[in-house]
Structures are given as C-alpha cells and as structure tokens.
N, C-alpha and C positions, 0 to 999 in steps of 0.2 A: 486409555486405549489399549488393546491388547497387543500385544507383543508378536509379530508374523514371523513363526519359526518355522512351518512344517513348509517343507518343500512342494507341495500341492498349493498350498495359499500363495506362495512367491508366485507361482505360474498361473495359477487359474483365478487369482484374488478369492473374498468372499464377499458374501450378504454383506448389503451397505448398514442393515440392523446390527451386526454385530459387530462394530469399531464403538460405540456408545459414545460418539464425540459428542462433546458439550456447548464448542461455537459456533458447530458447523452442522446444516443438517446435509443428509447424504442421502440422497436416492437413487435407485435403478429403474428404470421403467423400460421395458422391451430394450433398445439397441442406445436410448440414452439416460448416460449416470448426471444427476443435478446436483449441484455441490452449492449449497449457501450460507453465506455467511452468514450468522445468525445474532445480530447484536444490534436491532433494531435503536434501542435504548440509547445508543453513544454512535451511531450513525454508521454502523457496520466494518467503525474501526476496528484495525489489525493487534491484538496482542499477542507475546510469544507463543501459548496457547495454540489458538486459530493459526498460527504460523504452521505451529507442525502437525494441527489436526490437516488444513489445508495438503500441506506435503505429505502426509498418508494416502488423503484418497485420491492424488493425482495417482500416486506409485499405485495402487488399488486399480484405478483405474487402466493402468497402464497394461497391469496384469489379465484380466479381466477381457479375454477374447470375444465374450456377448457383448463389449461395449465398443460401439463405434463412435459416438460422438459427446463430447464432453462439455454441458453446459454449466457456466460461473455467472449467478447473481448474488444479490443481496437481499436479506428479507424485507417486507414491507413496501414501500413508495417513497421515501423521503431520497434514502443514499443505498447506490450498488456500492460502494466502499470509499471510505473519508482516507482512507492511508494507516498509519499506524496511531497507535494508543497514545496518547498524549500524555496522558495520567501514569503509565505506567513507566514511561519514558522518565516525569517528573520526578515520580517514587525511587524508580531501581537504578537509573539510568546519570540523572544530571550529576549528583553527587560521588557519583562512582563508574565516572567513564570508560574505563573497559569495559563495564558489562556490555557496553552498546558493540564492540567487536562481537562478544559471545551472540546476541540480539541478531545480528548481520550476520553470521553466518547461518542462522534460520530462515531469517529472509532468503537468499541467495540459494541456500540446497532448496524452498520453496520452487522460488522461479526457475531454477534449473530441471525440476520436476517438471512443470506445466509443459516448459518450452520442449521437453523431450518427451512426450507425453507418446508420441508416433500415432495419435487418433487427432481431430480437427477437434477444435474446442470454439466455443463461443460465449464469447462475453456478453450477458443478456442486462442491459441497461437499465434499471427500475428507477434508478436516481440522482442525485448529484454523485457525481465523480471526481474525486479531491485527491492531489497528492499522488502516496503510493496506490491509491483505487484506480488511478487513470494509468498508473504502468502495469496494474493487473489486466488493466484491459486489453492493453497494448501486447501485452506477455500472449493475449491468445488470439486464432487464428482470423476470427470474424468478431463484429461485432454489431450490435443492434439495438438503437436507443428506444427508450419513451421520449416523445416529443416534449416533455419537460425537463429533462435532463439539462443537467450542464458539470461542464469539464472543465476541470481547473488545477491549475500549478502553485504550491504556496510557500516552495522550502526557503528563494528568496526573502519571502514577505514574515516568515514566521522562525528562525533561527536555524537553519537545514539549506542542504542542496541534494536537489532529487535528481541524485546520481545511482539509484536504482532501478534504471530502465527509463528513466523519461531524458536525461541529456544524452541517452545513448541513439535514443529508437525516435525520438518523437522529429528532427533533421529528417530522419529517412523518410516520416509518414507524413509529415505536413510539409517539408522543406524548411531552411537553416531560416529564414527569415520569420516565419511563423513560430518555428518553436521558439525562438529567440524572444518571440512576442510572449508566449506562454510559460518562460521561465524566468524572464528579467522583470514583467510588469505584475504578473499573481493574479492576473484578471481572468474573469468566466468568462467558455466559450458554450453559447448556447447549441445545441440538437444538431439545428439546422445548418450555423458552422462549420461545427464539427463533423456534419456528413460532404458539405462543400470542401472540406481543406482534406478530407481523405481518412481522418480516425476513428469514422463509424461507417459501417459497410449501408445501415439502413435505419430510416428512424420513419416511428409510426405510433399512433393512438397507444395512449398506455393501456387500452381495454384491447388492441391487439397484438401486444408484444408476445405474449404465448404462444400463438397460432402462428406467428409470423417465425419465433424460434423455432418453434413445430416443422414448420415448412423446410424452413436452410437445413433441419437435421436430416430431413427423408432426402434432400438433394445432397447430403453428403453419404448418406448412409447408400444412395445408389450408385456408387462410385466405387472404386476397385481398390478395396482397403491397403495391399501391400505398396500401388504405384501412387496412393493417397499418403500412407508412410514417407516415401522417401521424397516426393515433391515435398512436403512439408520440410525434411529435413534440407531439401538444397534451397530452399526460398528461407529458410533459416540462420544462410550463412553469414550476412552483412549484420544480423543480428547477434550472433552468438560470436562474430569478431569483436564489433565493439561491447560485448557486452564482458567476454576474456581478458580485452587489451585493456580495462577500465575498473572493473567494479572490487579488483582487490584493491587498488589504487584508494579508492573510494568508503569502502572500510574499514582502512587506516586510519585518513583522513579524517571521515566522521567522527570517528571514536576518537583520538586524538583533539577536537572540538567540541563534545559533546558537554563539557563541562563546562564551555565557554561562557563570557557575558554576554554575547546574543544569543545564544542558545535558552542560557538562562534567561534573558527577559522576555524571549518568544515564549516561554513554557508559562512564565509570572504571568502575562499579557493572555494566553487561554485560558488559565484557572481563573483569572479575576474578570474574565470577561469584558478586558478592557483593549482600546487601542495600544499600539506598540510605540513609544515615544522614540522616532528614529533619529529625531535632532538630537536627543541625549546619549545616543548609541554613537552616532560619527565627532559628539564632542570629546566621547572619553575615549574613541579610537583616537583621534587628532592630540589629546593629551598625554596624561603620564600611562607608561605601557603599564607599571606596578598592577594598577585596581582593575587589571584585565580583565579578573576573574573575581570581579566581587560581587555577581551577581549570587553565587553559588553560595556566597559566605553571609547569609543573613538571616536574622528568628525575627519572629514577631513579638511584640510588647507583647504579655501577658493582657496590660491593661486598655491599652488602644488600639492596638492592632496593626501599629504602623512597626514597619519590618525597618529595623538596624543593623549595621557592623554587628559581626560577634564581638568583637572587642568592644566596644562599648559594653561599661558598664551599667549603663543608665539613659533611660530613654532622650533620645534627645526631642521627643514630640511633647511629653506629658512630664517627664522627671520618675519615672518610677523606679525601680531598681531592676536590673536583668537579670534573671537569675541564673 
C-alpha cells in the first residue's frame, strides 16, 4: 500500500486503483466508494492485512469529498464476513499471546475508522455473517440482506468473547434479551429474523440486492451531506460510549487468554474440523488449575499423528520416540 504523505491526498484522497490492496478490492463509482473483502476462498475472513487495507480506504474514503456514501460487502455469495482469520490466529497468535494485543489494536483503529467515517455507510449482505462480520455490520449505518443470509455469534462456542462491537452494540439493536440469545447459545439468526429483531434495515432477493443498495445510496446521497454528518455523529453516541468504556478492557483480556486451553481447543477443534469436546473443557476447568494451559503445549507423533505433552518423550499412542 502506498504511503499517504502529500497533503493534497490527506484531503482530497485518491484513485481507489492506486492503493494496490491485495484483500480488499476498492472502487469508486460516481458518489459511491465499494469496499470488498476479497477472500472468497476462507469465507471473507479478516487477517491483519485486510485489517488495515480496510482502515485505509475507510480514511480514503473519509478524505475523498466526491464520496458520499460508503458501501461494505464481501465477494462472492457464500459469506459477507466470517470474523477474523482463524489460521492465522493459530499460527501468530495462540503461542504467543501478546501478539493478539498488537492484532487488536488493528481491529479497533479499523472500527474506529468506519464508525467516524462522517459519510452513511451500508453494509451490503451477500452471505453468512459470522462473528466479527456481524459487528462489521453493526459498525455501519444501514444494512441490507440476501434473503439467505444468516447472522451469527460464535466467541462462546468457539474459544473468544465478541467483545468487539457485538456485547457492546447488539443490547442496543435487538434488546438485552435477544442479544443474550445470540451470545450465550452461538445459534444462526436467519434474514427474516434479523430484519424483525432490528439488525437489518431490509432483506430481499439476492438477484436484487444491488439495485436495492443502488436505491438507499440515491436516498442518502439526496440528503444534506454536512447535517448527514453530524446526525450520524449524535446517533453515534450510545455507541462510541460503550464502545470507550469497554474495548480496552477487552484487549487486555483477550490477549491475556488468547493462549488459553479453551482458546486452544477452539482453534484444534476448527483446523481438525471437529466438534469441540465441552465436557472435557468444564472437567479440566473443575480439576487441577496446573494443565490450564496444556492445550498450547503439544506436537504431533511424527508417526501417528496423535498430538502429546512436550514432555513426553515417547508416544504414548504407538511407542515411537519424540523427537
């Protein structure tokens, strides 16, 4: 990504062609900029990358006085965004948990980007919405499904608490009891839910969601961009309260668990493509605190494949030696 020194780019932005981002593609088209995530292949998850190509061309966009209305999808039809990178999480992240601090504060100057954007943004629905994708959604001003969408919470169910925008914001948009539902159980809400409980402004034919973005944009774009500013900034404020009084809190927290042994089995449990064994999770909670963390401390046999203590020298599946 190039580097935005000259004082002309800070105020006027430039050409969405000339950022050469790699996750994200970027377009301008007359009064609207399209930002997508572009990672079809792992379902439009987030990695640090996409993080801060994303928080460029919100800042871009911000700049960028020919733009009035800013739409966020994902490529393809499957997912508008699964949350963050799982894999990468796995890699940089489990064995060395502060990076997830470093990680978090990409996220956060991200979202702090969208949320001050001072243009209307819309969140354009294409797919399943997972995680941190459903607090992307939430991060902007409108939003608009395909009728096969669906929304869902998983930090529960999968070793995280999405306290990035969804225990902050989703109380205020669905009510304490609903999001309650959508953070304690990890269950999908489908379209037509999620436009009765309030987290989608509109859902319609995935063959008319373009036309349908099309439309909300001309009806923002006829609107009085400076008292469009500042409404957005005062409808802003129950948001950007809790979201101040909460998300350093949050991480700390994470990162200070990120090494954990539910962290770890939730990350084991996605790569292997298997269910998460919870009765073994609340028996080693209820036991000795010591093996807290022994999710984090284990190789696989060379020769079977079944994963041990580091300290062990020798398989205890097959007898082979550890090397």
């Amino acid at each position: 990504m190039p580097q935005v020194t000259s004082p002309d780019v800070v105020f006027t932005g430039m050409p969405a062609e000339n950022y050469g981002f790699k996750r994200i593609i970027y377009k301008k088209e007359s009064y609207v900029a399209t930002i997508t995530i572009n990672r079809p292949d792992v379902l439009n998850c987030f990695d640090t990358l996409t993080l801060k190509e994303l928080g460029t061309a919100f800042l871009d966009c911000g700049s960028d006085d020919a733009i009035a209305v800013v739409v966020i999808t994902g490529a393809g039809e499957k997912a508008f965004c699964t949350g963050a990178d799982l894999k990468e999480q796995e890699d940089h992240i489990l064995k060395k948990p502060n990076n997830y601090h470093k990680w978090m504060y990409t996220f956060i100057e991200m979202h702090d980007r969208l949320r001050n954007i001072g243009k209307p943004t819309i969140a354009r629905l294409n797919g399943m919405v997972v995680g941190g994708g459903n607090e992307l959604n939430m991060a902007c001003d409108l939003a608009i499904a395909a009728d096969h969408v669906t929304i869902r919470q998983v930090g529960a169910a999968r070793g995280s608490v999405a306290a990035g925008g969804a225990t902050q914001w989703l109380p205020m948009m669905v009510g304490d009891r609903r999001a309650r539902e959508m953070l304690l159980l990890c269950e999908s809400v489908d379209a037509y839910t999620a436009l009765d409980w309030g987290l989608v402004n509109q859902v319609v034919p995935a063959s008319m969601l373009d036309a349908t973005v099309a439309e909300m944009a001309e009806k923002l774009y006829n609107k009085l961009p400076e008292c469009t500013r500042y409404t957005k900034q005062q409808l802003n404020m129950w948001r950007d309260f809790s979201w101040a009084m909460t998300v350093g809190h949050a991480r700390d927290w994470l990162s200070l668990h990120a090494g954990s042994y539910e962290t770890a089995e939730g990350l084991k449990a996605f790569r292997k493509k298997q269910p998460i064994n919870y009765g073994k999770i609340r028996c080693k909670a209820a036991g000795d605190a010591e093996g807290v963390n022994l999710g984090v401390n284990l190789r696989n046999c060379g020769k079977c494949s079944k994963e041990m203590p580091v300290s062990f020298g020798f398989c205890g599946n097959c007898g082979e030696k550890l090397g």
